[in-house]
C-alpha positions as CSV (number, residue, x, y, z in Angstrom):
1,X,0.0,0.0,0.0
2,X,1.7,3.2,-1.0
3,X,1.6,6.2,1.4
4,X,-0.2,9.2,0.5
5,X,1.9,11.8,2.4
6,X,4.8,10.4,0.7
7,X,3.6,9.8,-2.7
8,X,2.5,13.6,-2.6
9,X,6.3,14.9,-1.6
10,X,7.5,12.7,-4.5
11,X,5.0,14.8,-7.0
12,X,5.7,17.8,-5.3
13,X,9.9,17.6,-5.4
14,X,9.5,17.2,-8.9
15,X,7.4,19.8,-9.7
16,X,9.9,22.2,-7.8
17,X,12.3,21.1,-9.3
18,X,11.1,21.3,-12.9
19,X,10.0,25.3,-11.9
20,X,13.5,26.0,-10.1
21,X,15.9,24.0,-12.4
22,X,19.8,23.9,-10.2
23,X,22.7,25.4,-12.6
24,X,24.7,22.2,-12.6
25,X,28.4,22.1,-12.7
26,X,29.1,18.8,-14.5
27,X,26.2,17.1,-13.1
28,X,26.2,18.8,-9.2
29,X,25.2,21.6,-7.7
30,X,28.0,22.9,-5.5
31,X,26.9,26.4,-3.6
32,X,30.5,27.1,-2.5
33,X,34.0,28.9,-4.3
34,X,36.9,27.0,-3.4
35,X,39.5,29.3,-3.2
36,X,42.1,27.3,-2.4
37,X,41.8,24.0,-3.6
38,X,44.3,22.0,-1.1
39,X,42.6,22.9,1.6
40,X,40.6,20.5,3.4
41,X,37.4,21.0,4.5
42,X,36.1,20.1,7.9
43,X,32.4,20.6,6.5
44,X,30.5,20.9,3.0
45,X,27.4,21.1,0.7
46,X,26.6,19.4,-2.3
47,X,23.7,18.7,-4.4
48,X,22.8,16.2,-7.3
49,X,20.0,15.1,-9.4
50,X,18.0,11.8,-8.7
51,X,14.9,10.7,-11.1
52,X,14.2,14.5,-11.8
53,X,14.1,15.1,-7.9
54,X,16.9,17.1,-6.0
55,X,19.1,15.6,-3.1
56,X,20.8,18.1,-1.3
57,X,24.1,16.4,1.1
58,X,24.9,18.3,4.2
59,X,28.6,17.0,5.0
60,X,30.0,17.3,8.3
61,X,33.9,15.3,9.4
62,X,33.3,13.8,12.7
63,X,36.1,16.0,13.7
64,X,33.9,19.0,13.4
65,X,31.0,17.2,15.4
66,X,33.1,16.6,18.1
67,X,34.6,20.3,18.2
68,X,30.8,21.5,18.2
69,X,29.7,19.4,20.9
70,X,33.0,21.0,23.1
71,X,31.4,24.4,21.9
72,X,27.8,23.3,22.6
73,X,29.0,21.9,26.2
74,X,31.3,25.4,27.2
75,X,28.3,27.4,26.4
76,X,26.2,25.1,28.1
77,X,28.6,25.5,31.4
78,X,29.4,29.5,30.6
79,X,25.4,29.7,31.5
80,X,23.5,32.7,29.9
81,X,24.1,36.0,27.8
82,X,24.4,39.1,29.9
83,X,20.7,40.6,29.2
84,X,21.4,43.5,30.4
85,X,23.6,44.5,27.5
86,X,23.3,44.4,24.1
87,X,25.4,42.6,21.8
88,X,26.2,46.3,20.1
89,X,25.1,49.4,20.8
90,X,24.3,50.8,17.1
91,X,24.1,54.8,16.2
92,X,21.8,55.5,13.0
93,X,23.1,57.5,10.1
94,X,21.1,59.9,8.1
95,X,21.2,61.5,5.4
96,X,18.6,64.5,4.1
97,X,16.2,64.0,1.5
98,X,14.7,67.0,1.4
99,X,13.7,70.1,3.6
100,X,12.8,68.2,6.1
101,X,12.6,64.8,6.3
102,X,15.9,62.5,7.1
103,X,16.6,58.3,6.2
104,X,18.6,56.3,7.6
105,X,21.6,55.6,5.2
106,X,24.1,53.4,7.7
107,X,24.5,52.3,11.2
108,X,27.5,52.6,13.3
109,X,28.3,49.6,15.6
110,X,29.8,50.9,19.1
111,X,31.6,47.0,19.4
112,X,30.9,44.7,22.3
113,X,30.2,45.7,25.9
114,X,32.6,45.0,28.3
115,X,30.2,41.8,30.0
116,X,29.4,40.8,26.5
117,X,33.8,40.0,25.9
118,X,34.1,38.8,29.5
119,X,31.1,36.0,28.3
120,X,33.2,35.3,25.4
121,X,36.1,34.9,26.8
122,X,35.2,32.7,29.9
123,X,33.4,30.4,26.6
124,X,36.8,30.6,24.8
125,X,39.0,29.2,28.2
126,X,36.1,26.4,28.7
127,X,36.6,25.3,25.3
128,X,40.3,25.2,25.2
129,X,40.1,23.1,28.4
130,X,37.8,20.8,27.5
131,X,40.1,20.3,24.1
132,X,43.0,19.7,26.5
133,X,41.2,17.3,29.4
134,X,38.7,15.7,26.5
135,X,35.5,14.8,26.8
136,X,33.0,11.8,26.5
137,X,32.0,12.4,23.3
138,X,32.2,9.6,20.3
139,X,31.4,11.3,16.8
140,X,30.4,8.1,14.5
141,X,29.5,8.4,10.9
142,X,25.8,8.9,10.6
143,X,23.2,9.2,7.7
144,X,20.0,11.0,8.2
145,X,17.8,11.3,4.9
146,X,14.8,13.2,5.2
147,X,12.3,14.2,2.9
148,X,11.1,18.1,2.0
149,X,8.6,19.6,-0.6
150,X,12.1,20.7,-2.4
151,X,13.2,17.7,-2.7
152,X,15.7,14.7,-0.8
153,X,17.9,16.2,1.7
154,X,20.6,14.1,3.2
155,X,22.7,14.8,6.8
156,X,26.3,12.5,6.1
157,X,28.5,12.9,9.0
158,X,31.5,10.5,7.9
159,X,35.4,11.0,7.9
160,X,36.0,11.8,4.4
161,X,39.3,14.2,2.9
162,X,37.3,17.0,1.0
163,X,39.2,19.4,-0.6
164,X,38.2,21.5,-3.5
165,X,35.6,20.6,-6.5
166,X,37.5,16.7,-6.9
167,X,37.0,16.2,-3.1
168,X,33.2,17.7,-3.4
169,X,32.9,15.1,-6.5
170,X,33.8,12.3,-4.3
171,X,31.8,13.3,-1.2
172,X,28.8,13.1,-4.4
173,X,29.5,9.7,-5.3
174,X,29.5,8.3,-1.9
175,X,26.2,10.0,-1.0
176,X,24.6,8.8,-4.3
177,X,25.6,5.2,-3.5
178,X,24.4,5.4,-0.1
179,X,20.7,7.1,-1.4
180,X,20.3,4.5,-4.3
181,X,21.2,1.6,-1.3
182,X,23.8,0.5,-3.4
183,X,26.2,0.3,0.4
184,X,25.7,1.3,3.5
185,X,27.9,3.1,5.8
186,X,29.3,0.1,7.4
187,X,30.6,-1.1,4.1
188,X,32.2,2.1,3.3
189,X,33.7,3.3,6.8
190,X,34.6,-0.6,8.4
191,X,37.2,0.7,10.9
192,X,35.2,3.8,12.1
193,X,32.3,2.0,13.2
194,X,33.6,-1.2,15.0
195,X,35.2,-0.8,18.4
């Protein structure tokens, strides 16, 4: 028995697709410049083209999930924003256009209160050490696929070397295979996932 809700997001993802066509680059959609291509990449986005239906790949290194859950916890023991003081403190611009009457052209930042960079910096020393003492935190390689009026969008967190349009091609291939069910993530990462 087919499901309704999901036989109406398949007729819907290719009808926005069909009104929105992608500008492909040799068969992907890549949203990013690579100014230097050696570089590797800690996260990424790419998107291809399935039986007229977009899939989108949000690509994060388990390297990066781990430093965002250091981040996550420091905040998490910092404890809240100052309220009392705004981020910035802006100043409005203006400029006449006319006898009388003024608009706002700019707006002039004052920079951060002094609570505001005593928050920030207490953050910074938590993070830096929990980096040095470690925590318990295992980032695995993970595949969420979930499903959007747009189209197929897929969250890959494995330990892949991305670096530049050749490293975004590969990080495309992987998560094509993997959509199609053509592997799984255990085939593909072995050594990540057993311990």
């Amino acid at each position: 028995m087919k499901n309704p809700r999901y036989e109406r997001l398949r007729v819907l993802m290719r009808q926005f697709h069909r009104n929105h066509p992608w500008r492909l680059t040799n068969g992907l959609f890549i949203p990013h410049t690579y100014p230097e291509p050696d570089k590797v990449n800690l996260w990424d986005d790419v998107g291809f083209i399935l039986n007229g239906r977009r899939v989108m790949v949000w690509w994060i290194h388990p390297k990066a999930r781990y430093e965002d859950e250091i981040a996550r916890r420091a905040y998490e023991e910092a404890g809240l924003m100052p309220e009392d003081s705004a981020p910035w403190s802006e100043e409005k611009r203006w400029k006449r256009v006319g006898r009388s009457r003024k608009r706002v052209v700019t707006y002039r930042t004052q920079g951060w209160s002094d609570q505001m960079k005593a928050y920030f910096e207490r953050v910074d020393a938590i993070e830096e050490r929990l980096r040095q003492e470690g925590i318990d935190y295992e980032a695995r390689p993970s595949l969420v696929v979930r499903w959007y009026r747009w189209g197929i969008g897929m969250e890959l967190c494995a330990p892949l070397e991305v670096s530049g349009i050749e490293g975004v091609r590969a990080l495309a291939e992987v998560a094509g295979r993997l959509i199609r069910g053509q592997t799984t993530l255990e085939a593909v990462f072995p050594a990540t996932l057993l311990r």
